[in-house]
C-alpha positions in Angstrom: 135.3 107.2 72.9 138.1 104.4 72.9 137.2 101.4 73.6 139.7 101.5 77.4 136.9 105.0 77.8 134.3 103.0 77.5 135.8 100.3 79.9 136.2 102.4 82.6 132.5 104.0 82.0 130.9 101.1 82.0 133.2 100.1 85.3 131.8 103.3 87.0 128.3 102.3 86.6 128.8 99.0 87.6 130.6 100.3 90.8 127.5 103.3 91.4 125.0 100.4 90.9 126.6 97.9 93.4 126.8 101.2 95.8 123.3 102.7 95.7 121.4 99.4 95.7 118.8 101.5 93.7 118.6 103.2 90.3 116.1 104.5 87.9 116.5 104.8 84.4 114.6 108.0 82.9 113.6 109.4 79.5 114.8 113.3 79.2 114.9 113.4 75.3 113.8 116.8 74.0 114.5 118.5 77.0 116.0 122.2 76.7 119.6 122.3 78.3 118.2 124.8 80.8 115.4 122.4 82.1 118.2 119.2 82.2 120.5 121.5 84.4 117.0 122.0 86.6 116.5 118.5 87.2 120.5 117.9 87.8 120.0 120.8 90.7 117.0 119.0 92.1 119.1 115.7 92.1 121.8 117.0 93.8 119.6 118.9 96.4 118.1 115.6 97.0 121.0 113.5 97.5 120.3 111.6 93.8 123.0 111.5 91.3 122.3 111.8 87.4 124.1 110.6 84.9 123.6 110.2 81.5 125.4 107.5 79.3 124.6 105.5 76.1 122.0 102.5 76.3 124.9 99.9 75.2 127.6 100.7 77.9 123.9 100.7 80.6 123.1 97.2 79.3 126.9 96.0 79.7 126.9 97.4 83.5 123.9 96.1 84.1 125.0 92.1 83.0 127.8 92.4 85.8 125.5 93.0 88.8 124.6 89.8 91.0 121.4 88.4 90.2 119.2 88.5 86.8 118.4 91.9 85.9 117.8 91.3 82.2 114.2 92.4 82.5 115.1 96.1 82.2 116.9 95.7 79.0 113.4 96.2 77.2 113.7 100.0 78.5 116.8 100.5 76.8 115.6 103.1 74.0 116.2 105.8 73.1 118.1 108.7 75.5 118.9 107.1 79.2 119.3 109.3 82.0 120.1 107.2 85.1 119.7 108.1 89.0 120.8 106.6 91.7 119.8 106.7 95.1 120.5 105.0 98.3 116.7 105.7 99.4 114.7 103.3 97.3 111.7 105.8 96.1 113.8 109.0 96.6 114.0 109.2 92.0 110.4 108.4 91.9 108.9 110.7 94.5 111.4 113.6 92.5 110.3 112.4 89.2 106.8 112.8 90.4 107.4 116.5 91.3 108.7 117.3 88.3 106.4 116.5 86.1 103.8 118.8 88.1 104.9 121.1 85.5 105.5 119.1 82.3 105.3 115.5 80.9 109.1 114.8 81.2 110.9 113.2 82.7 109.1 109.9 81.9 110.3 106.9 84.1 111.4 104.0 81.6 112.6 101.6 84.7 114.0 101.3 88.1 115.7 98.5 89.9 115.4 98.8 93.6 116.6 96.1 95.9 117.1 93.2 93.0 113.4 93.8 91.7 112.9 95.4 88.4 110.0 97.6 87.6 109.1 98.4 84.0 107.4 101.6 82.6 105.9 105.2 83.8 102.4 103.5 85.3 105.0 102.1 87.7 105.9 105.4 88.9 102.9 105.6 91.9 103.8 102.2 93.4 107.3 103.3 93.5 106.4 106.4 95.2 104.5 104.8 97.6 107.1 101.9 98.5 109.2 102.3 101.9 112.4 102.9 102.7 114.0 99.9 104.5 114.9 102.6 107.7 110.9 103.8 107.5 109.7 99.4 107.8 112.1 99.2 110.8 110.5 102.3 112.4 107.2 100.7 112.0 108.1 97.3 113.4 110.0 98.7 116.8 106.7 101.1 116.8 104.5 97.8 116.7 106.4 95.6 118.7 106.7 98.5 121.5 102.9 99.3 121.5 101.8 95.8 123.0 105.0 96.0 125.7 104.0 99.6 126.5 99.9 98.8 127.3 101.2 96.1 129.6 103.3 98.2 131.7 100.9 100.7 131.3 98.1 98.4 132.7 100.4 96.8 135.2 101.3 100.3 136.5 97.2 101.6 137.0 96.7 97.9 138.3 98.9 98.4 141.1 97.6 102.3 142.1 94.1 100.1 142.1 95.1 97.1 144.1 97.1 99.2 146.4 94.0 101.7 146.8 91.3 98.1 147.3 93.6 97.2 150.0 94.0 100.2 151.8 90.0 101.3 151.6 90.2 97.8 152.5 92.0 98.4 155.9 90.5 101.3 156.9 86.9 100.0 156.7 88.0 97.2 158.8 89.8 100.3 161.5 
């Protein structure tokens, strides 16, 4: 690979990484072709892309994104698989499936909205974090329920002063 080849590569991950916002670097070394081409499937199936490129040309993507992301160099051994995703824990919770049937892959890091998470005992709290559309869900949800027990008790209010009154009246009659 010329040196314009390897330009252009690492130009391409810069440009995937700016896109997705979110991307996991994973260990697949001594994986059979067969098993690779499994996990590709499952990638595309879920709306991850895989690609694989050399630790060096990661490293050089990685020092043109905004911000400091220098922490995930340490993970830079070895073979380098990277997804990215637009949902934040969509390579974890797939990584996690995975290895229902074997101990590969292993999750060597992920960068998910500016924050940097280092080594495989990470891969449970990435599973478990939220997307950003699931928090807004849950905030409209909450700030609906309080609104909705006021009508609610404005609505069975009115049924109970408009029934007072009118027992009201007629005891009077």
């Amino acid at each position: 690979m010329n040196r314009e080849e390897k330009h252009v590569l690492v130009s391409d991950l810069q440009g995937k990484m700016q896109e997705y916002g979110n991307f996991y670097i994973a260990d697949t070394s001594s994986l059979s072709v067969e098993k690779v081409n499994m996990i590709r499937r499952k990638c595309f199936e879920a709306g991850i892309e895989m690609q694989v490129a050399k630790n060096t040309l990661i490293k050089k993507a990685i020092e043109g994104l905004d911000g400091d992301a220098s922490d995930i160099f340490v993970a830079l051994k070895g073979q380098s698989a990277l997804l990215f995703s637009n949902v934040g824990n969509g390579p974890a919770k797939l990584i996690k499936a995975l290895r229902k049937g074997s101990d590969k892959p292993v999750l060597k890091a992920a960068y998910i909205d500016s924050t940097v998470f280092i080594g495989d005992n990470q891969l449970d709290t990435l599973v478990s974090l939220k997307s950003r559309e699931e928090l807004i869900g849950e905030i409209i949800g909450l700030l609906q329920s309080p609104a909705k027990n006021v009508i609610s008790a404005l609505k069975s209010g009115g049924n109970t002063i408009a029934g007072l009154v009118k027992t009201l009246q007629e005891r009077e009659g």
